[in-house]
Biopython code that builds the backbone (N, CA, C, O; Angstrom):
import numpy as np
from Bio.PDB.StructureBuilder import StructureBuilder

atoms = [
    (1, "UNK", "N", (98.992, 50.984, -12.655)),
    (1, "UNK", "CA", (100.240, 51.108, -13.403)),
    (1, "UNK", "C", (100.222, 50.077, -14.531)),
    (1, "UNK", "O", (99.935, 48.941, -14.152)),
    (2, "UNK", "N", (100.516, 50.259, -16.097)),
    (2, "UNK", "CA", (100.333, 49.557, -16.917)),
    (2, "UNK", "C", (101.705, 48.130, -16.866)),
    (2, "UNK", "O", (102.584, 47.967, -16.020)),
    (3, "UNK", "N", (101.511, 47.608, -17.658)),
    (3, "UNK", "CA", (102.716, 46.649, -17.397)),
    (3, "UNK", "C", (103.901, 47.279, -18.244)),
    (3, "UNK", "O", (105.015, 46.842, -17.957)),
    (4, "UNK", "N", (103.853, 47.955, -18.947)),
    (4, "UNK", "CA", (105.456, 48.951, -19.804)),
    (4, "UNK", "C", (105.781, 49.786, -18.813)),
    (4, "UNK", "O", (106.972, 50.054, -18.654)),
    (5, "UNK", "N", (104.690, 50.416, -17.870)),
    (5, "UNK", "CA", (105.860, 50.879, -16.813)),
    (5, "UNK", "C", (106.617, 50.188, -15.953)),
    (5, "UNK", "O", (107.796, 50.401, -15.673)),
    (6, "UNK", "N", (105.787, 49.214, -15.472)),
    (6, "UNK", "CA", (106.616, 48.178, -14.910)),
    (6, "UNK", "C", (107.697, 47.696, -15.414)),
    (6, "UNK", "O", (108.540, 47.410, -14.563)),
    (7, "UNK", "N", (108.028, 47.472, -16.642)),
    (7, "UNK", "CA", (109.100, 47.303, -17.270)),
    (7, "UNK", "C", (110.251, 48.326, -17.102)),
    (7, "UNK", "O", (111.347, 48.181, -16.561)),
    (8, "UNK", "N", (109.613, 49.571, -17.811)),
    (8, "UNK", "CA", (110.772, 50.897, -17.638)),
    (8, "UNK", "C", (111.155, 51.484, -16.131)),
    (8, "UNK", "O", (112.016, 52.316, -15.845)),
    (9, "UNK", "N", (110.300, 50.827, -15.327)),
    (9, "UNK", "CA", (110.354, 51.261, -13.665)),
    (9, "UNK", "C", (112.217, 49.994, -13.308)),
    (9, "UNK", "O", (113.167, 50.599, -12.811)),
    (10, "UNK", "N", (112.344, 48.972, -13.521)),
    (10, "UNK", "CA", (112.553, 47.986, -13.210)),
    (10, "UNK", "C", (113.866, 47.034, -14.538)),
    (10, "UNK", "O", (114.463, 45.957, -14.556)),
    (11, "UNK", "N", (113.724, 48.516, -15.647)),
    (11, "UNK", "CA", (114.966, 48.723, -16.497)),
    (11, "UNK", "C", (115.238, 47.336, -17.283)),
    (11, "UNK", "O", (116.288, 46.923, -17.774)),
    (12, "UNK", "N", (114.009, 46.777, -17.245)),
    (12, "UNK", "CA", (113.682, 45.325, -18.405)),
    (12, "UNK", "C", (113.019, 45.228, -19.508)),
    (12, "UNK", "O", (111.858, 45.519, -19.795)),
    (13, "UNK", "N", (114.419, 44.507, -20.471)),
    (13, "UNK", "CA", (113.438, 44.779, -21.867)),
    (13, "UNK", "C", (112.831, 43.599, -22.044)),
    (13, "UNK", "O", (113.112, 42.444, -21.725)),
    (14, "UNK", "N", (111.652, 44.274, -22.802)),
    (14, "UNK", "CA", (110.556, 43.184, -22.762)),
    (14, "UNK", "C", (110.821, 42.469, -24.103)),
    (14, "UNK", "O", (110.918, 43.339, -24.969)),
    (15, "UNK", "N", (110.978, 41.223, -24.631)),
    (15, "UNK", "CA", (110.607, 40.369, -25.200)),
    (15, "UNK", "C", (109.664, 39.421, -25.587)),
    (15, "UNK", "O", (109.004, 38.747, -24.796)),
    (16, "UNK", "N", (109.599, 39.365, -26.804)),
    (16, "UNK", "CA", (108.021, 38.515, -27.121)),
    (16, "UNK", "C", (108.369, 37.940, -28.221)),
    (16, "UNK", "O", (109.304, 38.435, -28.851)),
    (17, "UNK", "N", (107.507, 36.410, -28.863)),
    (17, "UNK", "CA", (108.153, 35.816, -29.557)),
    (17, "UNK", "C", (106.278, 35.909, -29.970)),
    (17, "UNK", "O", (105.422, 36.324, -29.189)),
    (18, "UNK", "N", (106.046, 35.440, -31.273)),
    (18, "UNK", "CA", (104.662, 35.066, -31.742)),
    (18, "UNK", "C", (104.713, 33.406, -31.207)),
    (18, "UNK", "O", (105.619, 32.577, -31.117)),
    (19, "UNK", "N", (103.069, 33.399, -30.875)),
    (19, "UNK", "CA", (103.237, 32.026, -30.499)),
    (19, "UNK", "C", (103.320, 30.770, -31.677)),
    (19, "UNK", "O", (102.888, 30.669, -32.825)),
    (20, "UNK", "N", (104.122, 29.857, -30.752)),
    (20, "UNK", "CA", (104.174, 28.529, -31.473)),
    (20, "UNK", "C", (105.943, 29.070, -32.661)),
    (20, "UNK", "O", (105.995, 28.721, -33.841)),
    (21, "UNK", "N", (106.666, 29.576, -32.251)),
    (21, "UNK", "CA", (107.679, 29.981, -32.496)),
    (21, "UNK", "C", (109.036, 29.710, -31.422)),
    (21, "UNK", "O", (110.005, 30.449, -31.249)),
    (22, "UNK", "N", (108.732, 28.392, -30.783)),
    (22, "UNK", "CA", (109.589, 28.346, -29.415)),
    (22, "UNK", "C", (111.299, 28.286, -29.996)),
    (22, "UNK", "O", (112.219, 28.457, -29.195)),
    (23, "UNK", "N", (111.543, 28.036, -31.410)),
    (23, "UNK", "CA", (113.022, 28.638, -31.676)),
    (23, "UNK", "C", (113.590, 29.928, -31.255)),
    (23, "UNK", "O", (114.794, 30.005, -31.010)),
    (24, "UNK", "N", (112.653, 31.154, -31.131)),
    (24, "UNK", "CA", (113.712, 32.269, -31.230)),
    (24, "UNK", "C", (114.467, 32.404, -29.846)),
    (24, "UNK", "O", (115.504, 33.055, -29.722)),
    (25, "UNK", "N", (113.742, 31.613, -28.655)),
    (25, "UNK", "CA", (114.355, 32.057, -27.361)),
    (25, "UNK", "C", (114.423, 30.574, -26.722)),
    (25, "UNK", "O", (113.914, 30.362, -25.621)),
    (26, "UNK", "N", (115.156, 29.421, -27.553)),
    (26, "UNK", "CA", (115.004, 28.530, -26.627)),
    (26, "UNK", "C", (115.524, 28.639, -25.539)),
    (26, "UNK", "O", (114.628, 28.463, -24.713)),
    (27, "UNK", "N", (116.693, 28.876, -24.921)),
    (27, "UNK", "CA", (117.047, 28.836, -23.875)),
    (27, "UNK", "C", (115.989, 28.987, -22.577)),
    (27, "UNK", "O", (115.926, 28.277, -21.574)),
    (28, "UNK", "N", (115.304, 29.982, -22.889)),
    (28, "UNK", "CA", (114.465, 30.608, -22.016)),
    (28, "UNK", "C", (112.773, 29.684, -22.395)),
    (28, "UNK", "O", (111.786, 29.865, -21.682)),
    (29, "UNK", "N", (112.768, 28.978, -23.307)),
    (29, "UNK", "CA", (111.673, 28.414, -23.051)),
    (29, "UNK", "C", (111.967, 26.871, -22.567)),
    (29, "UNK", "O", (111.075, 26.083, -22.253)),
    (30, "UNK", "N", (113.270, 26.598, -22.562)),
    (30, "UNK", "CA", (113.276, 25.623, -21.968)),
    (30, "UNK", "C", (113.059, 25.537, -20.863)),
    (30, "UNK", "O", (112.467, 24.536, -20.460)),
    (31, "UNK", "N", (113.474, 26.596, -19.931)),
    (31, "UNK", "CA", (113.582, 27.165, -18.550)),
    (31, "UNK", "C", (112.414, 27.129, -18.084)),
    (31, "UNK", "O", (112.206, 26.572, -17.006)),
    (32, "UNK", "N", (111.547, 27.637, -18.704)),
    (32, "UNK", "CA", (110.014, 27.634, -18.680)),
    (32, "UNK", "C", (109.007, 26.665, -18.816)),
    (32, "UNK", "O", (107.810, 26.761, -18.548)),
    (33, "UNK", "N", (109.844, 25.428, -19.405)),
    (33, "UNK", "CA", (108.995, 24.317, -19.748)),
    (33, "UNK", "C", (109.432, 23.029, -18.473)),
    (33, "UNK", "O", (108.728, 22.112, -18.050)),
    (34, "UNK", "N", (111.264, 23.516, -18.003)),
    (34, "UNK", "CA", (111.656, 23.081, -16.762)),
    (34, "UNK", "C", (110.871, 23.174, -15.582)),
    (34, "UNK", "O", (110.484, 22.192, -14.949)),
    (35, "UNK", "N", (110.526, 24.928, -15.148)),
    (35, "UNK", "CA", (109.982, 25.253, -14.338)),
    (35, "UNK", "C", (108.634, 24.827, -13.748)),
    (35, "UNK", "O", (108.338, 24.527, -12.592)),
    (36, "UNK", "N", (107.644, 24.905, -15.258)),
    (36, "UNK", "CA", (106.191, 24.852, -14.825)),
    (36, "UNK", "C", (106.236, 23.098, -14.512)),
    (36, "UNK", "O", (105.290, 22.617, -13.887)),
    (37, "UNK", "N", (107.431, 22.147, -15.002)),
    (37, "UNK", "CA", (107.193, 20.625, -14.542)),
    (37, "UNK", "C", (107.613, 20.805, -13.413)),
    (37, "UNK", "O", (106.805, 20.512, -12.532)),
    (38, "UNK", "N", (108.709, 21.229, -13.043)),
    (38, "UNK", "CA", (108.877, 21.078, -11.464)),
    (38, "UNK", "C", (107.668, 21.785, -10.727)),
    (38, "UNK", "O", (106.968, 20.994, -10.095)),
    (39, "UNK", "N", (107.370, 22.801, -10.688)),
    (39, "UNK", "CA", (106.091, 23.284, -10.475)),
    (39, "UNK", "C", (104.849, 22.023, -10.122)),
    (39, "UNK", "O", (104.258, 21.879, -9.051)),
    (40, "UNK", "N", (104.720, 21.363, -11.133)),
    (40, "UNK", "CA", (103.381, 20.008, -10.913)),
    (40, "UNK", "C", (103.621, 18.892, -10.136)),
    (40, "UNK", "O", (102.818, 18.184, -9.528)),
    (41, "UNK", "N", (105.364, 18.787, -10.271)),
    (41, "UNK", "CA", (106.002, 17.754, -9.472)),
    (41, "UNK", "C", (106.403, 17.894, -7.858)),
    (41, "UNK", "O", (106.212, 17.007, -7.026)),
    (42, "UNK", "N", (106.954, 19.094, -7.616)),
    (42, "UNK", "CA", (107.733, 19.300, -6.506)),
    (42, "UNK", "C", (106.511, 19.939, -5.583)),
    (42, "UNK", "O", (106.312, 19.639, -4.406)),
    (43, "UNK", "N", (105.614, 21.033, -6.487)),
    (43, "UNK", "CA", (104.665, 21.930, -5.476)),
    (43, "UNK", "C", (103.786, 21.937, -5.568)),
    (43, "UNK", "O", (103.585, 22.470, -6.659)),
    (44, "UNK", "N", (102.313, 21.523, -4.861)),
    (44, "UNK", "CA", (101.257, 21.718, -4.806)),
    (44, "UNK", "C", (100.428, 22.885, -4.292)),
    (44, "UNK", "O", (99.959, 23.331, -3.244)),
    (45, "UNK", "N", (100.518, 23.196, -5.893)),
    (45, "UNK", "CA", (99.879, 24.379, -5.913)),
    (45, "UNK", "C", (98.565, 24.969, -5.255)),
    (45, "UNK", "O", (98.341, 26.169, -5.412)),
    (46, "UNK", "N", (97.738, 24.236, -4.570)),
    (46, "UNK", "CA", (96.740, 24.052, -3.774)),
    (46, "UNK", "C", (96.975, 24.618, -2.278)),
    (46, "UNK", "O", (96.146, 25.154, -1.543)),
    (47, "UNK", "N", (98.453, 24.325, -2.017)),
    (47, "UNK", "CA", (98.935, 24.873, -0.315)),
    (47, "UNK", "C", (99.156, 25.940, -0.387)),
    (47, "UNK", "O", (99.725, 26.465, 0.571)),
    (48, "UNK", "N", (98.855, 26.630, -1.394)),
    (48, "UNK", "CA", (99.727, 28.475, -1.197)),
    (48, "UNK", "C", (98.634, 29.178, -1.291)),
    (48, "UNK", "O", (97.707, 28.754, -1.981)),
    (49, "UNK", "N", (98.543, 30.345, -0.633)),
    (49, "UNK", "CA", (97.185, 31.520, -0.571)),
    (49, "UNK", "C", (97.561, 32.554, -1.451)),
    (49, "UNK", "O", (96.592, 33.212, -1.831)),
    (50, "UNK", "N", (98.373, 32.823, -1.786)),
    (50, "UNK", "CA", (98.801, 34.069, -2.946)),
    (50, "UNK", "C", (100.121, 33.345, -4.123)),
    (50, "UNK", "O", (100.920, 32.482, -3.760)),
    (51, "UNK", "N", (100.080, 33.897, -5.422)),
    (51, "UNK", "CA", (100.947, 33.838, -5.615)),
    (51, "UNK", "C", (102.195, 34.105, -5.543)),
    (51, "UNK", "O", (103.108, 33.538, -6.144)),
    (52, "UNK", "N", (102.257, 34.989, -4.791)),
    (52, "UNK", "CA", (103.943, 35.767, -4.309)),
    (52, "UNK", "C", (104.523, 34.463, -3.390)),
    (52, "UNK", "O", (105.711, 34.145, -3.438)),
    (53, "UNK", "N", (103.462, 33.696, -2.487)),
    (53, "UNK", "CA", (103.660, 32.880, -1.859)),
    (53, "UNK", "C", (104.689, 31.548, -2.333)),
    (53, "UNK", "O", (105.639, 31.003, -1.771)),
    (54, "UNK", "N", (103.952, 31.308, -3.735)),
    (54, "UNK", "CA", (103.820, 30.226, -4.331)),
    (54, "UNK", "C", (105.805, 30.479, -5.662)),
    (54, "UNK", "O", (106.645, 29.751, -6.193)),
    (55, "UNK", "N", (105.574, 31.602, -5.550)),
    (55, "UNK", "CA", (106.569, 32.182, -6.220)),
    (55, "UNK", "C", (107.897, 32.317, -5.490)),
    (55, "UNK", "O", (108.984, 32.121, -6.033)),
    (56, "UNK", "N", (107.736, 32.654, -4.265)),
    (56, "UNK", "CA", (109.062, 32.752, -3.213)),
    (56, "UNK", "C", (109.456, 31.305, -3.058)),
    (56, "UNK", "O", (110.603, 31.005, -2.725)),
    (57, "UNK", "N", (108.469, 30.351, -3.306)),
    (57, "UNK", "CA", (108.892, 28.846, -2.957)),
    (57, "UNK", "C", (109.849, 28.515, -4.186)),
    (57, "UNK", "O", (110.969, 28.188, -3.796)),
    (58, "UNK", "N", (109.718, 28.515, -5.382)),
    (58, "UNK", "CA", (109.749, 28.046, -6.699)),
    (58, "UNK", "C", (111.699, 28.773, -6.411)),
    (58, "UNK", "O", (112.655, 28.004, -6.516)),
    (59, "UNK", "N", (111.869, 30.145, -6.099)),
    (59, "UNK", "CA", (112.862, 30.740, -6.149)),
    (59, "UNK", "C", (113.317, 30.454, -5.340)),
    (59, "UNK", "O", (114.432, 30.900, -5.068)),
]
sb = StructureBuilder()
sb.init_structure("model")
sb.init_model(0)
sb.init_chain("A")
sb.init_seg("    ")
for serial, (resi, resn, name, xyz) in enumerate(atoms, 1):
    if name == "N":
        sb.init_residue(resn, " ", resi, " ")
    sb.init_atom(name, np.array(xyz, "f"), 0.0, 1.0, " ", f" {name:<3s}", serial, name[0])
structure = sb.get_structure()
């Protein structure tokens, strides 16, 4: 299954910014720049066998 169906399966529009453009969506790249530090800080990424694993933790 390509990833646009995944999108239209799941009724999400996809967004994309060109890189090195982190104005058009800060909100959301802040979130992202939040996440992946807590990510290095809080979880060691080394203890998880899948990412779904590693992903259910984070959420």
């Amino acid at each position: 299954m390509s990833i646009n169906n995944i999108f239209n399966s799941y009724k999400v529009t996809r967004a994309m910014s060109r890189a090195g453009t982190l104005t058009n969506k800060p909100v959301i790249e802040s979130k992202n720049g939040w996440i992946k530090k807590e990510m290095y800080i809080d979880l060691n990424i080394n203890n998880y066998n899948t990412v779904q694993e590693f992903i259910d933790d984070i959420v």
